[in-house]
One Martini backbone bead per residue (centre of mass of N, CA, C, O) as a GRO file, in nm:
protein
  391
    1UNK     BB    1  11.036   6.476  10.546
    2UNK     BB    2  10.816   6.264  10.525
    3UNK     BB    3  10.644   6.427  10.289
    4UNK     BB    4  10.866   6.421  10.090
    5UNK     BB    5  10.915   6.102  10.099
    6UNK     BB    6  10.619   6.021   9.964
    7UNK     BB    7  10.734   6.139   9.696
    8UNK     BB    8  10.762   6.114   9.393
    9UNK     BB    9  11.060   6.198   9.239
   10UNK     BB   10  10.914   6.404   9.029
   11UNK     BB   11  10.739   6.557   9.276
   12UNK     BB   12  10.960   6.648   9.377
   13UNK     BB   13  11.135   6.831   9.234
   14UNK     BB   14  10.894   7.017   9.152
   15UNK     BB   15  10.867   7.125   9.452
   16UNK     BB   16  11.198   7.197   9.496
   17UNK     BB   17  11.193   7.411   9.234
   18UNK     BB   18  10.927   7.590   9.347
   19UNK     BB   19  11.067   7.674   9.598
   20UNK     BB   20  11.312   7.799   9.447
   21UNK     BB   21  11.172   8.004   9.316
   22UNK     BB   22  10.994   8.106   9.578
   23UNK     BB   23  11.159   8.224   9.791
   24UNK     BB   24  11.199   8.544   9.735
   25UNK     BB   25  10.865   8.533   9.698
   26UNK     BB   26  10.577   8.578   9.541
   27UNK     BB   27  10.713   8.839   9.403
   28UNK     BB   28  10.863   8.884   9.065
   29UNK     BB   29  11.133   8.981   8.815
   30UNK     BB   30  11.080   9.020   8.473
   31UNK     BB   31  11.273   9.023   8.199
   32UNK     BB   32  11.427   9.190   7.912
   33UNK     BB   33  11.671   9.174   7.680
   34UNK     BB   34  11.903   9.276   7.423
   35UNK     BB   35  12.079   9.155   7.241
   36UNK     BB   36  12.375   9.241   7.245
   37UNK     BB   37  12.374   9.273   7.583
   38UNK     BB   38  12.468   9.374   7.931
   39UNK     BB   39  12.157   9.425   8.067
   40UNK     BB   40  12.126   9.222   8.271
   41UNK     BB   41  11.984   9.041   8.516
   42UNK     BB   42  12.150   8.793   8.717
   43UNK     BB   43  11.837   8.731   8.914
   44UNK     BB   44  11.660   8.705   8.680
   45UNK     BB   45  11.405   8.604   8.496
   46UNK     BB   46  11.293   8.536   8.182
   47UNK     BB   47  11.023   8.590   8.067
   48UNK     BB   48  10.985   8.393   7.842
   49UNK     BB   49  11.037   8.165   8.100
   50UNK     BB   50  10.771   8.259   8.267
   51UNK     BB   51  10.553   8.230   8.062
   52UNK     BB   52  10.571   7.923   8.042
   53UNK     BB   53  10.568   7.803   8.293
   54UNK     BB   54  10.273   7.950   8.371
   55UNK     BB   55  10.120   7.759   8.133
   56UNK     BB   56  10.204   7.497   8.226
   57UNK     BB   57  10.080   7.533   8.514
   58UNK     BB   58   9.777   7.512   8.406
   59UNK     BB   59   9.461   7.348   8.462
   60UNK     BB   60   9.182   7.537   8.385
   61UNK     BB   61   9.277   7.852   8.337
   62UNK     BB   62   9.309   8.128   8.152
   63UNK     BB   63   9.402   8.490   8.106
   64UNK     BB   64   9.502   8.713   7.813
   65UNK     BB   65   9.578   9.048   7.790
   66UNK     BB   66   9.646   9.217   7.486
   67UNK     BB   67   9.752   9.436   7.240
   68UNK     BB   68   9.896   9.196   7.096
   69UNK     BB   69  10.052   9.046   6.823
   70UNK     BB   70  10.368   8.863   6.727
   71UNK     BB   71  10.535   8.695   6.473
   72UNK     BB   72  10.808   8.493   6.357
   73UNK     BB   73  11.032   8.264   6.236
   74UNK     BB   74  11.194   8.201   6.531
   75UNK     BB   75  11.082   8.333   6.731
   76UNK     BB   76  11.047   8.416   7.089
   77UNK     BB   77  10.696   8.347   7.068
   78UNK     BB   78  10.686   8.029   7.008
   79UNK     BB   79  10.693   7.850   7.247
   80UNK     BB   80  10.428   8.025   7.387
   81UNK     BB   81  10.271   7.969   7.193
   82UNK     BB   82  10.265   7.628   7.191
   83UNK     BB   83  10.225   7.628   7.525
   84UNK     BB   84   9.894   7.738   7.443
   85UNK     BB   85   9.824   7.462   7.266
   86UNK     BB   86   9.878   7.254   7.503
   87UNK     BB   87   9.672   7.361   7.706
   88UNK     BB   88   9.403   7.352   7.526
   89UNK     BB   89   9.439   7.038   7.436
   90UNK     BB   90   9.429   6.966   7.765
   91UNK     BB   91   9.180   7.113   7.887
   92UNK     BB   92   9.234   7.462   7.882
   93UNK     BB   93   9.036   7.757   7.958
   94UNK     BB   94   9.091   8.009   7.712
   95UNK     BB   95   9.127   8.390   7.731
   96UNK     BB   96   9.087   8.634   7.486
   97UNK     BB   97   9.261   8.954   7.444
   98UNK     BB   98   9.210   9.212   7.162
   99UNK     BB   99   9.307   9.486   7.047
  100UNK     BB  100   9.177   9.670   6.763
  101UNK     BB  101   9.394   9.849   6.686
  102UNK     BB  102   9.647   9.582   6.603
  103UNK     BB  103   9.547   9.348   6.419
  104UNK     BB  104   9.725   9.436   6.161
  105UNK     BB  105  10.022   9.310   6.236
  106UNK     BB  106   9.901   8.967   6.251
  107UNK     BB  107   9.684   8.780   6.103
  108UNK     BB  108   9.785   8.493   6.142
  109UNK     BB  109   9.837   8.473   6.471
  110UNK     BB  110   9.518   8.550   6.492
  111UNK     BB  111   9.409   8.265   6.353
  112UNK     BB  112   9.606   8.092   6.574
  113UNK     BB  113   9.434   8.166   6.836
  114UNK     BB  114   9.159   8.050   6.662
  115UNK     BB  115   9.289   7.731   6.706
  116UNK     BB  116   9.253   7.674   6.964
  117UNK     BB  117   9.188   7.521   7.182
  118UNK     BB  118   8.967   7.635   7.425
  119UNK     BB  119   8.947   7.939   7.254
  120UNK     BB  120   8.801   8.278   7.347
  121UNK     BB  121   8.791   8.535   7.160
  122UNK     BB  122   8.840   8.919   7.190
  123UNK     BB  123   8.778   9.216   7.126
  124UNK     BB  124   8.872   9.552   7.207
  125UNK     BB  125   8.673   9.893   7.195
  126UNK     BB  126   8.686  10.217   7.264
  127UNK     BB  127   8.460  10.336   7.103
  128UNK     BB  128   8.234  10.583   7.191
  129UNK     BB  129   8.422  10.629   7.509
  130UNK     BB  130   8.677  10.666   7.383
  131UNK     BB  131   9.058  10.746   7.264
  132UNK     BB  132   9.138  10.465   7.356
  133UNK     BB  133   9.299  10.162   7.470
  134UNK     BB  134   9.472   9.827   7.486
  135UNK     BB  135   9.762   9.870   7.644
  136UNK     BB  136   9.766   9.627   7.793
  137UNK     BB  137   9.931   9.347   7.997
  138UNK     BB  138   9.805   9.048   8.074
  139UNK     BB  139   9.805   8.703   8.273
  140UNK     BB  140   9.629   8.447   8.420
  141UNK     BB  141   9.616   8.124   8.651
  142UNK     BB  142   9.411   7.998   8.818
  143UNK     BB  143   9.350   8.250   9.001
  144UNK     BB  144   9.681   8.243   9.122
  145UNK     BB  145   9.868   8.365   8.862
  146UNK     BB  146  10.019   8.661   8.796
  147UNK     BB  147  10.130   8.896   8.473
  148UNK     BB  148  10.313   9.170   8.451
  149UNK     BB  149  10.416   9.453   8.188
  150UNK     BB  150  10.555   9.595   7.918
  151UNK     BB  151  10.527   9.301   7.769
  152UNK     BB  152  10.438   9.188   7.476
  153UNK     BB  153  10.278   8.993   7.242
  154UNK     BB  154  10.624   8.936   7.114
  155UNK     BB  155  10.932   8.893   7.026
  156UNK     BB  156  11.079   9.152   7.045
  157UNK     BB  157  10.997   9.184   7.373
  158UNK     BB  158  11.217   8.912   7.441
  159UNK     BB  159  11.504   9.001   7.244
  160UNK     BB  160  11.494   9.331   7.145
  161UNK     BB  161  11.427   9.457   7.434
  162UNK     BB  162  11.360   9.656   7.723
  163UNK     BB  163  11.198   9.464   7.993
  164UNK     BB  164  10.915   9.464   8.251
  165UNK     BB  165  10.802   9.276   8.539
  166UNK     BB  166  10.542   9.041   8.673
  167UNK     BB  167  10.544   8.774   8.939
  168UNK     BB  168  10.236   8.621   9.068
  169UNK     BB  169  10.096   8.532   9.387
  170UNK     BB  170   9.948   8.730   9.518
  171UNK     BB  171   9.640   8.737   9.656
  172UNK     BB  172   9.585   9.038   9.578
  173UNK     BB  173   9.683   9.099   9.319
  174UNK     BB  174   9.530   8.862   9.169
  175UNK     BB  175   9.241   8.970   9.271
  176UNK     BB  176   9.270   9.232   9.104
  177UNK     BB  177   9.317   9.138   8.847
  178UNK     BB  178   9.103   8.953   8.761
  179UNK     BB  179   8.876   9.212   8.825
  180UNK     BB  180   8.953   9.328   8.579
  181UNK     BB  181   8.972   9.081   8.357
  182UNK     BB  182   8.634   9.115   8.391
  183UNK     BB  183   8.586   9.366   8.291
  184UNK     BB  184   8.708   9.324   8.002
  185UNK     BB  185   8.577   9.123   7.897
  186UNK     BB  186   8.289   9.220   7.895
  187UNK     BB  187   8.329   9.456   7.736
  188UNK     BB  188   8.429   9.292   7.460
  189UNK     BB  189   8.144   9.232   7.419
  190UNK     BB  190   7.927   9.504   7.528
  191UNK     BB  191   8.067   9.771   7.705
  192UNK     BB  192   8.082   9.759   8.008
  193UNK     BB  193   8.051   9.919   8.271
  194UNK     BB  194   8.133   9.990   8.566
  195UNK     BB  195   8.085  10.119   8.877
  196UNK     BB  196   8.140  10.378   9.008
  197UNK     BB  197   8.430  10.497   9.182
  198UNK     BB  198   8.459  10.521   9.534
  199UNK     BB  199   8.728  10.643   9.704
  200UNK     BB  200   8.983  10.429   9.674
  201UNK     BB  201   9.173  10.290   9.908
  202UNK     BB  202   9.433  10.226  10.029
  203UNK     BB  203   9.563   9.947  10.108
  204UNK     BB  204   9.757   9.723  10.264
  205UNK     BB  205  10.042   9.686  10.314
  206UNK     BB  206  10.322   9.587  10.004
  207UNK     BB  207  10.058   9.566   9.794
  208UNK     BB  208   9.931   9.691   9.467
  209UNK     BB  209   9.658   9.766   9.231
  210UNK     BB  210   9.632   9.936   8.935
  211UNK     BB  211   9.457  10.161   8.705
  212UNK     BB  212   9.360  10.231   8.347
  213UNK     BB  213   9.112  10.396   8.368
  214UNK     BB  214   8.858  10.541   8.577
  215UNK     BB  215   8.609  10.417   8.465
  216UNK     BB  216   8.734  10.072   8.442
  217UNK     BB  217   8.734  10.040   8.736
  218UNK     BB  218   8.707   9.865   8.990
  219UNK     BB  219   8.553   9.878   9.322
  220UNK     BB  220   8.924   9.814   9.447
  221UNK     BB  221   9.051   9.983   9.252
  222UNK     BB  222   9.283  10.270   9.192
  223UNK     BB  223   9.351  10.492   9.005
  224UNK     BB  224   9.692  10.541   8.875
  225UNK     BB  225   9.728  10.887   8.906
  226UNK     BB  226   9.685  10.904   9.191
  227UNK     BB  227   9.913  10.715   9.287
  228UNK     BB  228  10.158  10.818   9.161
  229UNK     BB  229  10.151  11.098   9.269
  230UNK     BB  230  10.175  11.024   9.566
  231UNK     BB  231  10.417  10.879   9.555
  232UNK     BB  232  10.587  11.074   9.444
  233UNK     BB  233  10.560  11.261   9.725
  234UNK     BB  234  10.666  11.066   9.957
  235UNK     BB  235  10.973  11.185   9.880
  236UNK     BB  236  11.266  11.233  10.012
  237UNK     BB  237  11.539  11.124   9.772
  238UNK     BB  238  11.427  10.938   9.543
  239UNK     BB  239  11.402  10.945   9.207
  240UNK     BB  240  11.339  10.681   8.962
  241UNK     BB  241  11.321  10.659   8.576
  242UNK     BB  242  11.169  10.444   8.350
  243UNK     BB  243  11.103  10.515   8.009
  244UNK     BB  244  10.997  10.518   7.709
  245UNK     BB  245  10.798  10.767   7.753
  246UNK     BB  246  10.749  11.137   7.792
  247UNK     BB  247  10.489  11.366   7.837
  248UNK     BB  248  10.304  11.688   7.894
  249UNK     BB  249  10.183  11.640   7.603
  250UNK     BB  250   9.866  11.668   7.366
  251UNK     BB  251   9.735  11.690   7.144
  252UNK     BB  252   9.663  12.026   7.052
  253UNK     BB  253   9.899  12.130   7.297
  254UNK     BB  254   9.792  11.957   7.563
  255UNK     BB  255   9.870  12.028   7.903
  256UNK     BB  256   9.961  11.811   8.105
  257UNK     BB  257  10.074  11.829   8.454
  258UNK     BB  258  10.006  11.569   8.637
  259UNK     BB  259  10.359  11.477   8.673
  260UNK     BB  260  10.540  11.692   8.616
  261UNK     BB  261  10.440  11.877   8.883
  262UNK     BB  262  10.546  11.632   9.067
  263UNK     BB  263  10.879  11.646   8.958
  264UNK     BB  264  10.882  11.968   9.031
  265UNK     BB  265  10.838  11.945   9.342
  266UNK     BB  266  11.041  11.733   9.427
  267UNK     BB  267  11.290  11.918   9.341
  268UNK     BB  268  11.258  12.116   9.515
  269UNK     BB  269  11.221  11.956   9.835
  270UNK     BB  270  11.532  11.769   9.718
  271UNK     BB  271  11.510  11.559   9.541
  272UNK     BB  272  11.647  11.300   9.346
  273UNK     BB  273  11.631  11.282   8.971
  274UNK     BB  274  11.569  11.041   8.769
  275UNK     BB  275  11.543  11.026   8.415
  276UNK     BB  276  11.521  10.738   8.165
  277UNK     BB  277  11.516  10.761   7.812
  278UNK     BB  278  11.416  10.688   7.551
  279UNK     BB  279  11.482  10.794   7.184
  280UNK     BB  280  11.190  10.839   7.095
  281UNK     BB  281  11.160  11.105   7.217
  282UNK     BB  282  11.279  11.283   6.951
  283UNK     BB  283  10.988  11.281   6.824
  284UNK     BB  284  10.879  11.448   7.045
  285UNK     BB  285  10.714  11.680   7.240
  286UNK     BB  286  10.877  11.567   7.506
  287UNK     BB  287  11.170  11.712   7.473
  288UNK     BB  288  11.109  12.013   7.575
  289UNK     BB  289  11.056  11.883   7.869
  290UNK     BB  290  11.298  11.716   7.928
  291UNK     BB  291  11.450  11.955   7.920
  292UNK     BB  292  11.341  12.175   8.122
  293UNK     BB  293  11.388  11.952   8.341
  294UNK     BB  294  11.732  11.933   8.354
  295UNK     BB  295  11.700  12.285   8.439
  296UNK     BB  296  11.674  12.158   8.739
  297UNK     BB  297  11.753  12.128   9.032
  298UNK     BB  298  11.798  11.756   9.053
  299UNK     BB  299  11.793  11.687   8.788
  300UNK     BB  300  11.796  11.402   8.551
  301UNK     BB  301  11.893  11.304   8.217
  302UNK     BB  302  11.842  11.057   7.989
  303UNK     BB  303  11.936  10.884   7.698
  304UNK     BB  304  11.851  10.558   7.523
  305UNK     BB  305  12.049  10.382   7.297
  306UNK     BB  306  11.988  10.106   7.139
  307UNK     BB  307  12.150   9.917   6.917
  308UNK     BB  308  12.200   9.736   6.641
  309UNK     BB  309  12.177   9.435   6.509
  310UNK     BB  310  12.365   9.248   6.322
  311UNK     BB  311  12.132   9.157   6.142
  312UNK     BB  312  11.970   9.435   6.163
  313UNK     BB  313  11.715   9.578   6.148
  314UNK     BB  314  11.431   9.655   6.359
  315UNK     BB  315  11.141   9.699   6.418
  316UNK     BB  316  10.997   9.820   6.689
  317UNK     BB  317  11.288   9.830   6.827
  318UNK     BB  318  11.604   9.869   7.019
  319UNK     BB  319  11.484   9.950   7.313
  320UNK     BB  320  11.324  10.138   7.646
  321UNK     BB  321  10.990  10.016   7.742
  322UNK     BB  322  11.027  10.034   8.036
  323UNK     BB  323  10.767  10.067   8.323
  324UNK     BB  324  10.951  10.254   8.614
  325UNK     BB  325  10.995  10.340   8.990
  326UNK     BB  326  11.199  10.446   9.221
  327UNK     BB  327  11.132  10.542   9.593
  328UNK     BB  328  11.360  10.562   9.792
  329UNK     BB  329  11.473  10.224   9.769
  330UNK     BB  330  11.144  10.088   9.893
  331UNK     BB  331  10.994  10.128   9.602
  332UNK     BB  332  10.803   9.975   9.333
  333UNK     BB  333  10.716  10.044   8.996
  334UNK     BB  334  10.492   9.918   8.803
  335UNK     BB  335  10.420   9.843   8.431
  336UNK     BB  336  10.231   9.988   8.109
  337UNK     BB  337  10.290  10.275   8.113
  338UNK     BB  338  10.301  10.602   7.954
  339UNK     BB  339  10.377  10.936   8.077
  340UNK     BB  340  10.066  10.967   7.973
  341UNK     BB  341   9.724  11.080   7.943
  342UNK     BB  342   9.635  10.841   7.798
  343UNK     BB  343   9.723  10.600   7.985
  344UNK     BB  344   9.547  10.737   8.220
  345UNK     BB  345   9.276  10.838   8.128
  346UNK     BB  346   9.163  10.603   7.831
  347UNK     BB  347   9.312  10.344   7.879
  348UNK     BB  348   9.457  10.047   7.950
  349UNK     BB  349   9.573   9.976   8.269
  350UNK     BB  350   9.878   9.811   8.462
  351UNK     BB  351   9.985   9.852   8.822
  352UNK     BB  352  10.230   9.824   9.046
  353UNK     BB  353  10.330   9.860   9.446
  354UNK     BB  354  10.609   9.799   9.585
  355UNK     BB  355  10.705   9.807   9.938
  356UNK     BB  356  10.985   9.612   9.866
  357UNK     BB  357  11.307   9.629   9.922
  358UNK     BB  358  11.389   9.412   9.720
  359UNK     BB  359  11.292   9.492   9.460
  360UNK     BB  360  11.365   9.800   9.499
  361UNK     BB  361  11.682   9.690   9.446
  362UNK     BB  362  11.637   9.567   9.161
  363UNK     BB  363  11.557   9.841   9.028
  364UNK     BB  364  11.775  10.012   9.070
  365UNK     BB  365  11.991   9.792   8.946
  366UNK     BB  366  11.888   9.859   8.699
  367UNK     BB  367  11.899  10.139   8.646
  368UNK     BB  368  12.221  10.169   8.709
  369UNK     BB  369  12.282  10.001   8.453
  370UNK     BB  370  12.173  10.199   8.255
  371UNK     BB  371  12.281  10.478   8.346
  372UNK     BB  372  12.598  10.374   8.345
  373UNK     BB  373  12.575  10.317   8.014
  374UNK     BB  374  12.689  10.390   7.712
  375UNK     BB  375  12.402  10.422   7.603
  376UNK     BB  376  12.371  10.667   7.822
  377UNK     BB  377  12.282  11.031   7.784
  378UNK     BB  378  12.261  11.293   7.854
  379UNK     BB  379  12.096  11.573   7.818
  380UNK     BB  380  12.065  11.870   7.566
  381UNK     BB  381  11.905  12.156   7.571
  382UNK     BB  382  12.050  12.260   7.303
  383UNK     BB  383  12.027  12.055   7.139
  384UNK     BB  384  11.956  11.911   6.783
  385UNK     BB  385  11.766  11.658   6.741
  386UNK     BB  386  11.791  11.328   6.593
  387UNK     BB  387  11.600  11.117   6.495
  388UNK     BB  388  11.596  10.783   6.432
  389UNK     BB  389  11.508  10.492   6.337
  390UNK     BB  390  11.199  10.268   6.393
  391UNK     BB  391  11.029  10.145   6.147
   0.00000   0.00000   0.00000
């Protein structure tokens, strides 16, 4: 108490305000969820306000791999480009990584991006390597503080899908998420490649950071295809999982068994299996592969429908992009893949394993909360579904 009482009033409040934010330990679950739904965790904050914190409180370095950047006049990304441009002008440095990809989805705010004081741009192009992209989200702040998760730097991503996400303090998660964004600034300049790791164990602990492709990893990080079967391996009672999509074909009806032969394994063992799918999957190879999994006794298919906003369409929203797995109710996965071959092959990503009983409790009741919504239908294996409007 001696030492509260000689803060100033200003940094007493935000000492005993950080406190009360990180209660509940290093690592916790950022959400966004659309407008115009009550599908919000009660306990969660939002994205969107834990990302201007985050940026708020950096001091002397960012840094942030982004698939794309996308913003229109209103949205919900202007207040976090706003204090990234404050951070700057503070002289806060920082380091802005973007796929090649998606450049032209929105040339204005990468043009905005590259007037930030103390801020500079490289492009990510996997060209010549894979045929993946940059596909991560994730950002740190003064290598104390990183943030990972579904949610794309986009406005769309902040107020009109659902994403979940994770901020965390964890100082092995962040030491392994910054020497990934090191080996990523690097490529984005040169092309390096880190040197190929040697069969990395898995750490001890209650916390991992996992990456993709296998290549991109460094000798630290373990890429996250064998992390993710292994642990759904584990599975004793229950797996729970949220996807944008799920396919295990590719290419040119290229089947990639790797994660179906996990999860029809889960099911013959015992395991009660549940998938919960956007509406997007309708329109892909993977539907016909998600009817063949929920014809497996313990399979369970839902297929998810987030509703059009009153305000009318909105291209590539309105969605369940959230990408995360709950295995028997203790351990939680999160990320940013969809399960997909390219996503774990070719792309980078990353996902983190929290063995958290507490969090694993907040993922599964996110995922009930979506499961029992009248948003999710059963998939009918006989039905032949019309894909929505997407784009």
């Amino acid at each position: 108490m001696h030492t509260l009482r000689a803060l100033s009033p200003s940094l007493l409040a935000a000492t005993l305000a950080f406190a009360q934010a990180w209660a509940g330990g290093p690592t916790q679950l950022i959400q966004s969820v659309p407008k115009e739904t009550p599908l919000a965790h009660p306990d969660l904050a939002f994205a969107r306000d834990a990302w201007i914190e985050v940026i708020r409180g950096a001091r002397k370095r960012l840094d942030f791999a982004e698939f794309y950047i996308a913003q229109v006049p209103g949205g919900a990304l202007e207040p976090v480009l706003q204090e990234l441009e404050k951070a700057g002008a503070r002289g806060v440095k920082i380091r802005f990584i973007l796929s090649n990809a998606m450049l032209s989805q929105d040339p204005v705010s990468v043009e905005r991006l590259k007037k930030i004081p103390n801020l500079e741009l490289r492009i990510f192009d996997l060209k010549g390597i894979s045929k993946g992209i940059l596909h991560a989200k994730y950002f740190l702040a003064d290598a104390a503080e990183g943030v990972l998760g579904s949610q794309n730097f986009d406005w769309r991503a902040l107020e009109h899908i659902h994403e979940m996400g994770v901020r965390t303090r964890d100082p092995a998660l962040v030491a392994r998420l910054q020497e990934v964004f090191e080996v990523d600034w690097r490529f984005a300049l040169d092309k390096t490649l880190p040197p190929p790791a040697k069969d990395v164990a898995a750490p001890g602990g209650d916390a991992e950071l996992v990456a993709s492709p296998p290549f991109l990893s460094p000798g630290t990080v373990r890429p996250a295809i064998g992390a993710l079967t292994q642990l759904i391996g584990t599975a004793r009672s229950t797996v729970q999982v949220q996807l944008l999509t799920y396919s295990p074909v590719s290419g040119k009806n290229h089947y990639w068994p790797v994660i179906d032969q996990a999860l029809r394994e889960a099911a013959v063992r015992g395991v009660k299996v549940q998938l919960l799918i956007s509406d997007w999957v309708l329109k892909s190879r993977g539907l016909a592969h998600l009817k063949s999994l929920a014809m497996i006794p313990g399979v369970e298919v839902r297929i998810m429908s987030i509703p059009e906003a009153s305000t009318g369409h909105i291209p590539f929203a309105r969605t369940v992009h959230s990408k995360y797995m709950v295995v028997d109710g203790a351990t939680l996965w999160l990320g940013t893949s969809n399960w997909e071959e390219d996503y774990f092959e070719f792309s980078r990503n990353v996902e983190v394993i929290l063995k958290q009983p507490e969090l694993a409790k907040q993922g599964g009741e996110i995922f009930t909360r979506l499961w029992t919504s009248d948003y999710a239908k059963p998939i009918d294996p006989m039905k032949a579904y019309t894909p929505r409007k997407v784009d």
